[in-house]
mmCIF entry with sequence, helices, sheets and N, C-alpha, C, O atoms, coordinates in Angstrom:
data_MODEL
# 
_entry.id   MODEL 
# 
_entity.id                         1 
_entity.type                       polymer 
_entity.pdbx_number_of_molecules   1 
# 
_entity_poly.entity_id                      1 
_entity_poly.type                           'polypeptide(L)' 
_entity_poly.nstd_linkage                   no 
_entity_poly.nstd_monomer                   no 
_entity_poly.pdbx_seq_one_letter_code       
;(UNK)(UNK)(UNK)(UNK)(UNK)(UNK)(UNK)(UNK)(UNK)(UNK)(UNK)(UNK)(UNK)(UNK)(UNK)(UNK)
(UNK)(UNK)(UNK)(UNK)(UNK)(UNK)(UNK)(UNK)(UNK)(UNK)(UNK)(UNK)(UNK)(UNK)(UNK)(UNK)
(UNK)(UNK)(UNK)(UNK)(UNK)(UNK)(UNK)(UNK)(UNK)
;
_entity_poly.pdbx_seq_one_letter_code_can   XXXXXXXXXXXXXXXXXXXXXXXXXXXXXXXXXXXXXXXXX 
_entity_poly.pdbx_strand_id                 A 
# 
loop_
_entity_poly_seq.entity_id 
_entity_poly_seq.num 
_entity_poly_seq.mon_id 
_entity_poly_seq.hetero 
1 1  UNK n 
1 2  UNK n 
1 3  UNK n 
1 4  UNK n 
1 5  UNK n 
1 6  UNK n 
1 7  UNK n 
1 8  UNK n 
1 9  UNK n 
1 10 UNK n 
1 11 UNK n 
1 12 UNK n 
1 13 UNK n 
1 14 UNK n 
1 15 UNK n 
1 16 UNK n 
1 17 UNK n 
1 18 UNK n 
1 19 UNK n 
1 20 UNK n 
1 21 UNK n 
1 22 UNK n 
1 23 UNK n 
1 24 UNK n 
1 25 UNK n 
1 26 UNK n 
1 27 UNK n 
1 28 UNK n 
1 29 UNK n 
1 30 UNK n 
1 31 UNK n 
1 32 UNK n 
1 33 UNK n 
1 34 UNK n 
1 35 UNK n 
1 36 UNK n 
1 37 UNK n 
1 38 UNK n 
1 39 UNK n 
1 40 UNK n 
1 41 UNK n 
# 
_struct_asym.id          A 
_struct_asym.entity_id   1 
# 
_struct_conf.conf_type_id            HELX_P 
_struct_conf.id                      HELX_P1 
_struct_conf.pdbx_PDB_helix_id       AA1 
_struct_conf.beg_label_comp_id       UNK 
_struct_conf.beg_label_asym_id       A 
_struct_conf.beg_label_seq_id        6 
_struct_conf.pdbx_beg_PDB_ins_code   ? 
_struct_conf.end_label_comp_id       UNK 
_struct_conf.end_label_asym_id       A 
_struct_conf.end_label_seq_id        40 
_struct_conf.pdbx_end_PDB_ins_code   ? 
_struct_conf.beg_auth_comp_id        UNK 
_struct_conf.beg_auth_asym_id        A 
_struct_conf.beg_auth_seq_id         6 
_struct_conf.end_auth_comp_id        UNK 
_struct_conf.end_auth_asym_id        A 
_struct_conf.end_auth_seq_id         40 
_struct_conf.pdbx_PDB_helix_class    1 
_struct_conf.details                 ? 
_struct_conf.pdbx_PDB_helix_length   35 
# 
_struct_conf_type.id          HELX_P 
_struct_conf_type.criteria    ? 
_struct_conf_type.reference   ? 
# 
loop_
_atom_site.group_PDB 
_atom_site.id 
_atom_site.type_symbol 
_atom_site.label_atom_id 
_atom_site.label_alt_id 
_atom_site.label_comp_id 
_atom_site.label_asym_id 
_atom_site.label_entity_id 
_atom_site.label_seq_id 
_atom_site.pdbx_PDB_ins_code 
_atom_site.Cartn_x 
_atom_site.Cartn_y 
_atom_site.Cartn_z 
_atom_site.occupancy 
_atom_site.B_iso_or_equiv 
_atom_site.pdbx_formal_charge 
_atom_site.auth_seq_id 
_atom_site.auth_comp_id 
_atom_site.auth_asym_id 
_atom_site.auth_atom_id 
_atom_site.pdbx_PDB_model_num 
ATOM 1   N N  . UNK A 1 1  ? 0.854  -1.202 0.000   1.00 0.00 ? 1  UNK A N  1 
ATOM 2   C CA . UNK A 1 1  ? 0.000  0.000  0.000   1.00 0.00 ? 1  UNK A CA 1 
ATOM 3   C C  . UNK A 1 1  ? 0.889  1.251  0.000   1.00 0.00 ? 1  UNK A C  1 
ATOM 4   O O  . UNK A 1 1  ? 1.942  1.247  0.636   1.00 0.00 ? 1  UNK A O  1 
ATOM 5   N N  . UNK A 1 2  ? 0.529  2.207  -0.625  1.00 0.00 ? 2  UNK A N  1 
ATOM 6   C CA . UNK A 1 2  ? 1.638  3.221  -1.160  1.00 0.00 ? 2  UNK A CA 1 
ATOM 7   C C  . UNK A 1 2  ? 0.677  4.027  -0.761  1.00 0.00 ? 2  UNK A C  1 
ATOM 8   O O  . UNK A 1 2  ? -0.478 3.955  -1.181  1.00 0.00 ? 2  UNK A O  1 
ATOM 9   N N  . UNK A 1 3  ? 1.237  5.158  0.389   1.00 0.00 ? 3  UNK A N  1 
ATOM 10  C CA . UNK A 1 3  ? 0.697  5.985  0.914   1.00 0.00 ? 3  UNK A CA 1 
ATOM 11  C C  . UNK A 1 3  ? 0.214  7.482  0.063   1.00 0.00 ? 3  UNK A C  1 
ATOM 12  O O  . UNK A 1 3  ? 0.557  7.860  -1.057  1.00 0.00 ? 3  UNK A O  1 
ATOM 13  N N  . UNK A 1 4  ? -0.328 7.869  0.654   1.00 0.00 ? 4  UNK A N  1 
ATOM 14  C CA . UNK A 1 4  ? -0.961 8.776  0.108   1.00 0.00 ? 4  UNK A CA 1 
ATOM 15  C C  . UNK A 1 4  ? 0.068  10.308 -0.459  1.00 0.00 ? 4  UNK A C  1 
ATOM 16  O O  . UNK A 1 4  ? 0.136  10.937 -1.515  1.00 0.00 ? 4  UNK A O  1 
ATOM 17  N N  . UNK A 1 5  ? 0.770  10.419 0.960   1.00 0.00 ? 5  UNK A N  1 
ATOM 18  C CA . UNK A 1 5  ? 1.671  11.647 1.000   1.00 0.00 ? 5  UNK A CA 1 
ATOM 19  C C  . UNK A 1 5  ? 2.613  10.980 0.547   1.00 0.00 ? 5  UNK A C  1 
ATOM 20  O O  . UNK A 1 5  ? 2.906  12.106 0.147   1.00 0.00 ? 5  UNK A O  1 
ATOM 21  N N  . UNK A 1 6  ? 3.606  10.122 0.099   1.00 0.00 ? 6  UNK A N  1 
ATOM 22  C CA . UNK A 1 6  ? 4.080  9.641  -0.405  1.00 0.00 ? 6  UNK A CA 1 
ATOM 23  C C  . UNK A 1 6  ? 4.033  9.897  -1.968  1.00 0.00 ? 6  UNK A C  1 
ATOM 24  O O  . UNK A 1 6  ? 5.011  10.259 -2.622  1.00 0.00 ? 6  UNK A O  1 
ATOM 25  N N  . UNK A 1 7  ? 2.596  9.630  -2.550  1.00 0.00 ? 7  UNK A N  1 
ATOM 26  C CA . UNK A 1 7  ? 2.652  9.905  -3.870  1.00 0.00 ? 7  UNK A CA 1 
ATOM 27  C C  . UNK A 1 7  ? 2.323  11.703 -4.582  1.00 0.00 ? 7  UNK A C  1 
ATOM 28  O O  . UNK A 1 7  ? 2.204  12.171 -5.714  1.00 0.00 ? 7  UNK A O  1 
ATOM 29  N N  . UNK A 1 8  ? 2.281  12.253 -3.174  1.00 0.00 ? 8  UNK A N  1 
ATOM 30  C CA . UNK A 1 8  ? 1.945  13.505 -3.126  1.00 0.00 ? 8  UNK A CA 1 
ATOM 31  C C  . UNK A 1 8  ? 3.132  14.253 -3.297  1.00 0.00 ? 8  UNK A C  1 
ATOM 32  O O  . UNK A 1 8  ? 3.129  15.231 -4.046  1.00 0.00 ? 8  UNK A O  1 
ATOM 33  N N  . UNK A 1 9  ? 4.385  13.818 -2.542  1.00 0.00 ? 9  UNK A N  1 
ATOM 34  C CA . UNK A 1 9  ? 5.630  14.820 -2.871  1.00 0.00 ? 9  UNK A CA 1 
ATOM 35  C C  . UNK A 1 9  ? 6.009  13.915 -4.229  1.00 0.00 ? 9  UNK A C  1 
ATOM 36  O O  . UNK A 1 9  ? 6.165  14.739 -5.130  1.00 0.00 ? 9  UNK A O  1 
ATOM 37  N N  . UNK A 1 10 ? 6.188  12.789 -4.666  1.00 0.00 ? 10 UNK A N  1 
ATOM 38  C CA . UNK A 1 10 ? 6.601  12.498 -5.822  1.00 0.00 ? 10 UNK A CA 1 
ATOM 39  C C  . UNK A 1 10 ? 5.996  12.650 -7.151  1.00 0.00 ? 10 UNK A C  1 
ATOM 40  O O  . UNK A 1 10 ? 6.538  12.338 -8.212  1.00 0.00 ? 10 UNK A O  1 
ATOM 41  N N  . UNK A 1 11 ? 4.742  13.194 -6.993  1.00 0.00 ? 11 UNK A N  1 
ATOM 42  C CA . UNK A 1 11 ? 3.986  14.437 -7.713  1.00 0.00 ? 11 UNK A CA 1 
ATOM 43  C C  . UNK A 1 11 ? 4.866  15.504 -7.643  1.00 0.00 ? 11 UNK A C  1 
ATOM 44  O O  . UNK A 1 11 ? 5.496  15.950 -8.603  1.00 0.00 ? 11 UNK A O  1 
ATOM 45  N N  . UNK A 1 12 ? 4.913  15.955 -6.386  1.00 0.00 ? 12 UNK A N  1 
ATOM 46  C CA . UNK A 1 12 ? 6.119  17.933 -6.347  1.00 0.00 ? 12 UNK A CA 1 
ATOM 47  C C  . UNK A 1 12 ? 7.055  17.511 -6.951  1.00 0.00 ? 12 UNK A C  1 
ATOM 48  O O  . UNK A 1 12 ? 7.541  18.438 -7.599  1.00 0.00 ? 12 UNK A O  1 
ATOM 49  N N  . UNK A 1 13 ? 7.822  16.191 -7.164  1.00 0.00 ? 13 UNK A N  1 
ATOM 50  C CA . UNK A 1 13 ? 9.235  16.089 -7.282  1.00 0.00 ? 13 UNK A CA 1 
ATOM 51  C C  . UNK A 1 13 ? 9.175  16.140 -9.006  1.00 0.00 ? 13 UNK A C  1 
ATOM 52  O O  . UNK A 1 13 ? 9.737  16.882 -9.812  1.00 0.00 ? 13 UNK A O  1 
ATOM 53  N N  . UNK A 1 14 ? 8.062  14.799 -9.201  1.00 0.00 ? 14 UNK A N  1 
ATOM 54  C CA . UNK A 1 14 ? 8.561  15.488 -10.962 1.00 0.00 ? 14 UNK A CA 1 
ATOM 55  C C  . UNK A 1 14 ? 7.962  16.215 -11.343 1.00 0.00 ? 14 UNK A C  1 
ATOM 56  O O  . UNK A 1 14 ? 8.281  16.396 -12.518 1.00 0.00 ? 14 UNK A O  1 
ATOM 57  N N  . UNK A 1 15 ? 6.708  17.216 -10.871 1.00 0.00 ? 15 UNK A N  1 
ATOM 58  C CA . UNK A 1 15 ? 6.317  18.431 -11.483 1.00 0.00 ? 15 UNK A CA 1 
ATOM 59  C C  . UNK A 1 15 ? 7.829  19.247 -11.019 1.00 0.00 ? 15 UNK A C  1 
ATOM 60  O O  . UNK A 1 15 ? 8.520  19.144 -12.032 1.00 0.00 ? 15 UNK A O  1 
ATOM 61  N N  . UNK A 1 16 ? 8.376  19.754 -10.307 1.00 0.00 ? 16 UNK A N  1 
ATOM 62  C CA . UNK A 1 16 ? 9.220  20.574 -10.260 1.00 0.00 ? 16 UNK A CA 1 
ATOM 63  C C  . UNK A 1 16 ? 10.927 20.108 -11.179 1.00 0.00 ? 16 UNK A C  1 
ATOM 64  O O  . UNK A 1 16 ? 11.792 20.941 -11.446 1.00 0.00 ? 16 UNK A O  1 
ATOM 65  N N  . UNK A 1 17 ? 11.003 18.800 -11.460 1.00 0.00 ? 17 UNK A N  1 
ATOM 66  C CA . UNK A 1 17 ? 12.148 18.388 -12.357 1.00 0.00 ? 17 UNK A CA 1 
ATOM 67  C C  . UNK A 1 17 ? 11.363 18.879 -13.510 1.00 0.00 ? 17 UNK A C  1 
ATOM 68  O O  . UNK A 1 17 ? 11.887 19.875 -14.009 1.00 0.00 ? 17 UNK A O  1 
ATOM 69  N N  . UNK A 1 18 ? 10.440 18.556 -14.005 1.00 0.00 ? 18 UNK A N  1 
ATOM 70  C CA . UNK A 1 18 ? 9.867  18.657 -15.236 1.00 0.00 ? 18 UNK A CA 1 
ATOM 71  C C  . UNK A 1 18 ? 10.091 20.260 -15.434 1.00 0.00 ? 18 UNK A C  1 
ATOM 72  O O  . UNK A 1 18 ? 10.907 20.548 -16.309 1.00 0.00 ? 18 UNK A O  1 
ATOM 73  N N  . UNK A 1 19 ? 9.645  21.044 -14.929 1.00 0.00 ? 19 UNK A N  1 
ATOM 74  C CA . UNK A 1 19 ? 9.857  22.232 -15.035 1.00 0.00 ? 19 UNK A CA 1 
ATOM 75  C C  . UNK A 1 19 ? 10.851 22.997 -15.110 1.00 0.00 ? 19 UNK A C  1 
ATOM 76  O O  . UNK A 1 19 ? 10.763 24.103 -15.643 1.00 0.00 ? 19 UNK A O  1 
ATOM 77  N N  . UNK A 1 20 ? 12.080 22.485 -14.532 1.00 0.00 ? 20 UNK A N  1 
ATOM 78  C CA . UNK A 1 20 ? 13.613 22.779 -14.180 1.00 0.00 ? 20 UNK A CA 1 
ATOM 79  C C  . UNK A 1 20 ? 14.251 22.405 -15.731 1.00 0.00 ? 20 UNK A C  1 
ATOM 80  O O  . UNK A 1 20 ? 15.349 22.781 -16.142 1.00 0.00 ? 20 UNK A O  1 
ATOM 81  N N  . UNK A 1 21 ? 13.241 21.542 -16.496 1.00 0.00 ? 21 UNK A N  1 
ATOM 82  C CA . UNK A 1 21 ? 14.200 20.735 -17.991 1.00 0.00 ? 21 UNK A CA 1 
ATOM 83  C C  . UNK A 1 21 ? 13.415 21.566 -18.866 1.00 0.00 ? 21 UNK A C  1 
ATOM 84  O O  . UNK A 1 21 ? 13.879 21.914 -19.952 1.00 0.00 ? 21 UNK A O  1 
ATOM 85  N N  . UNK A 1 22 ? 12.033 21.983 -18.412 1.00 0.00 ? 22 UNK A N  1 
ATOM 86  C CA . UNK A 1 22 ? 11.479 23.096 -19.648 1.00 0.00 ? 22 UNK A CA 1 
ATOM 87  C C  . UNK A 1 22 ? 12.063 24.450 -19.706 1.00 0.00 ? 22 UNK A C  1 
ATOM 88  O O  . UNK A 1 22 ? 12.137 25.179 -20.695 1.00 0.00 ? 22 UNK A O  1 
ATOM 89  N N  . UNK A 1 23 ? 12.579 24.743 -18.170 1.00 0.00 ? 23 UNK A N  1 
ATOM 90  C CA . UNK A 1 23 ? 13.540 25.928 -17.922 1.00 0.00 ? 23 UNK A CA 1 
ATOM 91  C C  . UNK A 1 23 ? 14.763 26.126 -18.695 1.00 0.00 ? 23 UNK A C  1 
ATOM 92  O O  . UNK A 1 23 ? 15.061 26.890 -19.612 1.00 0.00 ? 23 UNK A O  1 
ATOM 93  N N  . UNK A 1 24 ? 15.380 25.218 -18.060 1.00 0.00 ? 24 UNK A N  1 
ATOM 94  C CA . UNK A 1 24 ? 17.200 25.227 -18.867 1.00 0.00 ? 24 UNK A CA 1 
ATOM 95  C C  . UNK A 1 24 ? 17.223 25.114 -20.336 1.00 0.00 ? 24 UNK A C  1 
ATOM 96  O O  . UNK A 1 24 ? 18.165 25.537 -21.006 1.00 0.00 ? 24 UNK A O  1 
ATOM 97  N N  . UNK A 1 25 ? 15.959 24.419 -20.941 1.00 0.00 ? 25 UNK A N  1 
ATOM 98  C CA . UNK A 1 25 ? 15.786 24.035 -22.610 1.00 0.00 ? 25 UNK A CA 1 
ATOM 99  C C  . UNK A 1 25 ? 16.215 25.284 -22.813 1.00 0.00 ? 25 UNK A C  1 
ATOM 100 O O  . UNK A 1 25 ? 17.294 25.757 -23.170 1.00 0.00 ? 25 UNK A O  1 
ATOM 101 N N  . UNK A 1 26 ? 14.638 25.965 -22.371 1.00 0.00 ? 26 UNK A N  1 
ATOM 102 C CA . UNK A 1 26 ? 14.211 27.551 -23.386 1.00 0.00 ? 26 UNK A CA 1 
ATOM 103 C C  . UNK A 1 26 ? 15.388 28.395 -22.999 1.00 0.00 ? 26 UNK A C  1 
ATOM 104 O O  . UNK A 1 26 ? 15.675 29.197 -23.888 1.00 0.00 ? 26 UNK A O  1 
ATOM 105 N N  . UNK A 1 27 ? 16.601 28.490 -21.322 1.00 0.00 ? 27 UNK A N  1 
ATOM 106 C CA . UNK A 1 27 ? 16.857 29.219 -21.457 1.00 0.00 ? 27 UNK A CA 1 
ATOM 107 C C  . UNK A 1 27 ? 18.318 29.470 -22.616 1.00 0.00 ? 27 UNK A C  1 
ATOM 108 O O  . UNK A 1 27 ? 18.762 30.455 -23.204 1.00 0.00 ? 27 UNK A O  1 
ATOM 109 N N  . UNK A 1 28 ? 18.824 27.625 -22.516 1.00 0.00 ? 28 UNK A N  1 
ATOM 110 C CA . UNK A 1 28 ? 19.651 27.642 -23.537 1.00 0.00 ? 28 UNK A CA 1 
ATOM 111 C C  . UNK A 1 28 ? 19.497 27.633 -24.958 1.00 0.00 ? 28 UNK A C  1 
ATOM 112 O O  . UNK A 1 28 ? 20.402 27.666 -25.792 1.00 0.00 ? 28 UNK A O  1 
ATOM 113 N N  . UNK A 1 29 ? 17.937 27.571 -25.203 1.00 0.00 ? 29 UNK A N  1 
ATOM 114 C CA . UNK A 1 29 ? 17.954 28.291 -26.677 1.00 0.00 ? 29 UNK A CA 1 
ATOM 115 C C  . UNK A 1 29 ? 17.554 29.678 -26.854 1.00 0.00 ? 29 UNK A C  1 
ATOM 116 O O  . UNK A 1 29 ? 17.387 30.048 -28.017 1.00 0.00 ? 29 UNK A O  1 
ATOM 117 N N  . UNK A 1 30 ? 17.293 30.855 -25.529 1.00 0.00 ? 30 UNK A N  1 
ATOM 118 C CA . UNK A 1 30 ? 17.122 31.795 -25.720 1.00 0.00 ? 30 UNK A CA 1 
ATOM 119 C C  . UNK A 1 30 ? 18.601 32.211 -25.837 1.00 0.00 ? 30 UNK A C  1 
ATOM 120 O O  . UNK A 1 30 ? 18.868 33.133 -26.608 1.00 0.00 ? 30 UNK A O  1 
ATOM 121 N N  . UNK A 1 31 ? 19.761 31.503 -25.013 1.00 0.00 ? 31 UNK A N  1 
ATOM 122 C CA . UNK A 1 31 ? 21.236 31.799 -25.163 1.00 0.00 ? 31 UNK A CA 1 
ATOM 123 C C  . UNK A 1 31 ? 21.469 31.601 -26.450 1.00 0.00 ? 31 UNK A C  1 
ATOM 124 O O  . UNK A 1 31 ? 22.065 32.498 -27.047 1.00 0.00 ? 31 UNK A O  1 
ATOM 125 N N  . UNK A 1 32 ? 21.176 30.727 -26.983 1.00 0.00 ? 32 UNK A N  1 
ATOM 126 C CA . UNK A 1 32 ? 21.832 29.915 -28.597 1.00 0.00 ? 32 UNK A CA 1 
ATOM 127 C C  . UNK A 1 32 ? 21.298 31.581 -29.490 1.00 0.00 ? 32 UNK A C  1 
ATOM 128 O O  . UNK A 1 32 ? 22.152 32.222 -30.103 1.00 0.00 ? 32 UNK A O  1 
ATOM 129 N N  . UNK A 1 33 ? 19.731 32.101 -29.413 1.00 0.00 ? 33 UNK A N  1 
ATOM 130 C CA . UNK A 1 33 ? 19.250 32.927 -30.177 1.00 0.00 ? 33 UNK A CA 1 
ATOM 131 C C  . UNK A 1 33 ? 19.897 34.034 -30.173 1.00 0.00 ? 33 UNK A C  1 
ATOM 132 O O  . UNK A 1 33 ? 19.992 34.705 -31.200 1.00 0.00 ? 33 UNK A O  1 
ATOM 133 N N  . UNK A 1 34 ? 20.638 34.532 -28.614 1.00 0.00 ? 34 UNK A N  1 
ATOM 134 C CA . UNK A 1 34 ? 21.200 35.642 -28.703 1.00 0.00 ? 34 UNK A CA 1 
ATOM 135 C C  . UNK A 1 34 ? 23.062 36.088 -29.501 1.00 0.00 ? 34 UNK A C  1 
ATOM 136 O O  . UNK A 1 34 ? 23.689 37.005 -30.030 1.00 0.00 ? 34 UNK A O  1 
ATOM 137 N N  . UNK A 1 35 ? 23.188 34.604 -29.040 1.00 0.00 ? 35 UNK A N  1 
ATOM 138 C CA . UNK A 1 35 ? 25.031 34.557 -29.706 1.00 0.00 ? 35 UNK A CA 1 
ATOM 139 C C  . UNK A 1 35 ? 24.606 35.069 -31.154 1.00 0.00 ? 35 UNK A C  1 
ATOM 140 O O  . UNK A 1 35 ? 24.995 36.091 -31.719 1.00 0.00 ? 35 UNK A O  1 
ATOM 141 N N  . UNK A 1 36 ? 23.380 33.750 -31.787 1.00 0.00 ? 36 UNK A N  1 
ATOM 142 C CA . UNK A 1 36 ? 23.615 34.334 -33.137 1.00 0.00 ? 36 UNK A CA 1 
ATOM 143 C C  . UNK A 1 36 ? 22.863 35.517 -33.587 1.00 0.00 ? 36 UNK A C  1 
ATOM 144 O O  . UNK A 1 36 ? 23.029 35.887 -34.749 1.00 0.00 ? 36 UNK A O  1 
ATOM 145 N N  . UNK A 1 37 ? 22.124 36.104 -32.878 1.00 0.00 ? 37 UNK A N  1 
ATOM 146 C CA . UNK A 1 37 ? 21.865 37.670 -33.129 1.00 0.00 ? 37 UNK A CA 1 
ATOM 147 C C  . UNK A 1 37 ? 23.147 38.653 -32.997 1.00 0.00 ? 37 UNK A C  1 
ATOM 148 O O  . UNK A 1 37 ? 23.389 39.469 -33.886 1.00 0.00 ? 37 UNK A O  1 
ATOM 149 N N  . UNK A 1 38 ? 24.001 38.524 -31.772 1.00 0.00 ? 38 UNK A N  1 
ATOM 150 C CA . UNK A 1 38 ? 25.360 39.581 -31.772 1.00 0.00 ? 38 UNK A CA 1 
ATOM 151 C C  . UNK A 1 38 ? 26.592 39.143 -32.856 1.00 0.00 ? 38 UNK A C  1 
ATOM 152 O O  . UNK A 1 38 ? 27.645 39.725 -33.115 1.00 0.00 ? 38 UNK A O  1 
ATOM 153 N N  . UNK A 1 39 ? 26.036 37.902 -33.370 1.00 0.00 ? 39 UNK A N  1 
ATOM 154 C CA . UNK A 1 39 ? 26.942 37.192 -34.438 1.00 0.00 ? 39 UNK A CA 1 
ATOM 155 C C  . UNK A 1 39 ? 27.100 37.874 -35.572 1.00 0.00 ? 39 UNK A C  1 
ATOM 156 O O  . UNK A 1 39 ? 28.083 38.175 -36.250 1.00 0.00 ? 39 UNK A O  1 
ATOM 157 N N  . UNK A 1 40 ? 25.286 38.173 -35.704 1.00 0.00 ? 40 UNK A N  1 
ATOM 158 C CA . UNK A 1 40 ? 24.800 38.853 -37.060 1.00 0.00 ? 40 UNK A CA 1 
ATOM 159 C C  . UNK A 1 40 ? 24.901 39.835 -37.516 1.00 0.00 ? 40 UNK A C  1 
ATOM 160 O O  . UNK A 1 40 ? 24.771 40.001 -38.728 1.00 0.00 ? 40 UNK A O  1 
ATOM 161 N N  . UNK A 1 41 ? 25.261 41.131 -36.379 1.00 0.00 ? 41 UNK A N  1 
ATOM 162 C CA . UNK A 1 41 ? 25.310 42.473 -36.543 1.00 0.00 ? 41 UNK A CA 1 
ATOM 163 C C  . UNK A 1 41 ? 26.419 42.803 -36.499 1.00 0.00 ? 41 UNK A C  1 
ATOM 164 O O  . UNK A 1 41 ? 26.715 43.991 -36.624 1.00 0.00 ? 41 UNK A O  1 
# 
């Protein structure tokens, strides 16, 4: 039997990983967008 609060923080745990990998994506392709914008000019 798998407790209740148990499946409650491992809910927080991969909603908050999940979010941490949608973070770092966008912020390293907002990095990737800016090199090649100061690339361009």
């Amino acid at each position: 039997m798998v407790s209740l609060r148990s499946v409650f923080y491992i809910t927080i745990i991969y909603l908050v990983a999940e979010n941490l990998v949608l973070w770092a994506r966008s912020e390293s392709i907002g990095y990737a967008v800016n090199l090649l914008q100061s690339g361009a000019e």
